[in-house]
C-alpha positions as CSV (number, residue, x, y, z in Angstrom):
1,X,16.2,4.4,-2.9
2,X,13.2,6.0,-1.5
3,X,11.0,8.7,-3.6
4,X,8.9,11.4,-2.2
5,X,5.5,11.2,-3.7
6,X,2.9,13.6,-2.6
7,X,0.5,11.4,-2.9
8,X,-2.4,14.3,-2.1
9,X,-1.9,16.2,-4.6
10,X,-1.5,13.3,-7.3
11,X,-5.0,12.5,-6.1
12,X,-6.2,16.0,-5.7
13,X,-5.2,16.6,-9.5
14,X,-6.9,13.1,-10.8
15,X,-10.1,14.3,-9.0
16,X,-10.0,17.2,-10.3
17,X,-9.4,16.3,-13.7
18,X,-11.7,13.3,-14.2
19,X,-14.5,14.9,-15.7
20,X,-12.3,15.9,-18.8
21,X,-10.3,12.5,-18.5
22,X,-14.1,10.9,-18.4
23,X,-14.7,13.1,-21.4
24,X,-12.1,11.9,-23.6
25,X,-13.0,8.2,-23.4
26,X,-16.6,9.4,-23.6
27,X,-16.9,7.5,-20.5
28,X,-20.3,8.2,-18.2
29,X,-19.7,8.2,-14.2
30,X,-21.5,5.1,-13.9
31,X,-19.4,3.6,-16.7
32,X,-15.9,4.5,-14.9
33,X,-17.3,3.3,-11.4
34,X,-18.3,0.4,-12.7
35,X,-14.6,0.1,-14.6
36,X,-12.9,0.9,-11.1
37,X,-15.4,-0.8,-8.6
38,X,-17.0,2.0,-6.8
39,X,-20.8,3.1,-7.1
40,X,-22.0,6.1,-9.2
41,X,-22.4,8.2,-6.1
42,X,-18.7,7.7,-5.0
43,X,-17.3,8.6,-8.4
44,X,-19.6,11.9,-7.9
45,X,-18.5,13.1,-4.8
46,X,-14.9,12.6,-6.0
47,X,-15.2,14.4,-8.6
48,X,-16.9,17.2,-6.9
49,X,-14.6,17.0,-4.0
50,X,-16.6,16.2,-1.5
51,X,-15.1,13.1,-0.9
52,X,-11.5,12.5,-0.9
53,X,-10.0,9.8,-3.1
54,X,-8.3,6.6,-1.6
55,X,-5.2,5.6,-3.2
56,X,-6.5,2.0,-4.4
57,X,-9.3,4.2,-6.2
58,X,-6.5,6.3,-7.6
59,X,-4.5,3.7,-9.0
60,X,-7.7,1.6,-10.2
61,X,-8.6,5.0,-12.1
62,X,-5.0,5.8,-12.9
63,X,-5.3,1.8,-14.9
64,X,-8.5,3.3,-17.0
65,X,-6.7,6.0,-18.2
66,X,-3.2,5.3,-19.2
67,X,-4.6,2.2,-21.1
68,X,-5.5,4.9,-23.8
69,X,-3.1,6.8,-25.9
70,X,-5.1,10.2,-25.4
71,X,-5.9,10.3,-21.7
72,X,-2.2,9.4,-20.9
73,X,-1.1,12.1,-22.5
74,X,-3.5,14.3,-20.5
75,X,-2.1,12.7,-17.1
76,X,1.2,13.8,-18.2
77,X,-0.3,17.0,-19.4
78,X,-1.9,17.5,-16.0
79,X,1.4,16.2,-13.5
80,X,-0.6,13.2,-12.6
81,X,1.3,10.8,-14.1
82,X,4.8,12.2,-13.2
83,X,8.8,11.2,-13.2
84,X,8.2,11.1,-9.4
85,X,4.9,8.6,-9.9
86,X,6.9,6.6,-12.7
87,X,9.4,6.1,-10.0
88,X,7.1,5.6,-7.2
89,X,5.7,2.3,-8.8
90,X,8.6,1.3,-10.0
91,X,10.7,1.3,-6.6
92,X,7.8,0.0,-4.5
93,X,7.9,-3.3,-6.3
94,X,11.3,-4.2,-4.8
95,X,10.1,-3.9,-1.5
96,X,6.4,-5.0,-1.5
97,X,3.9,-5.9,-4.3
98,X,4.3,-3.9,-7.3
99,X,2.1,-1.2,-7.8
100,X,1.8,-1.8,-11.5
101,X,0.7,-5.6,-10.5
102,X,-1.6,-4.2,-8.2
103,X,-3.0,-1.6,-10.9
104,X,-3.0,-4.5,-13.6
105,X,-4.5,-6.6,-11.1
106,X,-7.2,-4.3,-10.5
107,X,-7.7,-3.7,-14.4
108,X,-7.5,-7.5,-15.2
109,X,-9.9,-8.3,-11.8
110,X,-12.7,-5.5,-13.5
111,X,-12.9,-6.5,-16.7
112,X,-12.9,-10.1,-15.7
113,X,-16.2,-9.8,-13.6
């Protein structure tokens, strides 16, 4: 079974939302660059959206976040971490890698380094 996942808009709202996210783990930008593997200046044009947000830095983000009790309420709070999401990662597995495996790959790769 295939889900729709606006993938966008699940980026769009993560962008959007990752200085208060940030905030709540009292992370600095170069802290959660460094977490997800991208450079200071990336993680600042994402955030001020002048640079979209590639799905692998979504989901390496995505890790960071709902590895803490608070800011995975705050995904669900602000539809980023959704049914549709939930779904998303779970079907994709059956088909190709699994997204969690890739987002626990990413996590595991980042704090291995």
């Amino acid at each position: 079974m295939e889900y729709e996942l606006n993938k966008t808009e699940l980026m769009t709202k993560l962008s959007n939302n990752l200085p208060t996210l940030r905030s709540k783990l009292r992370l600095k930008q170069s802290e959660l660059a460094e977490k997800v593997g991208v450079s200071r200046q990336t993680l600042i044009q994402i955030e001020k959206g002048r640079r979209p947000m590639q799905w692998v830095n979504f989901l390496a983000i995505l890790s960071v976040f709902k590895a803490d009790t608070g800011t995975n309420e705050l995904l669900n709070h602000f539809g980023i971490y959704t049914q549709e999401l939930e779904n998303y990662l779970s079907s994709s597995g059956k088909n190709s890698d699994n997204s969690k495996n890739q987002i626990e790959k990413v996590e595991t790769h980042k704090h291995g380094s």
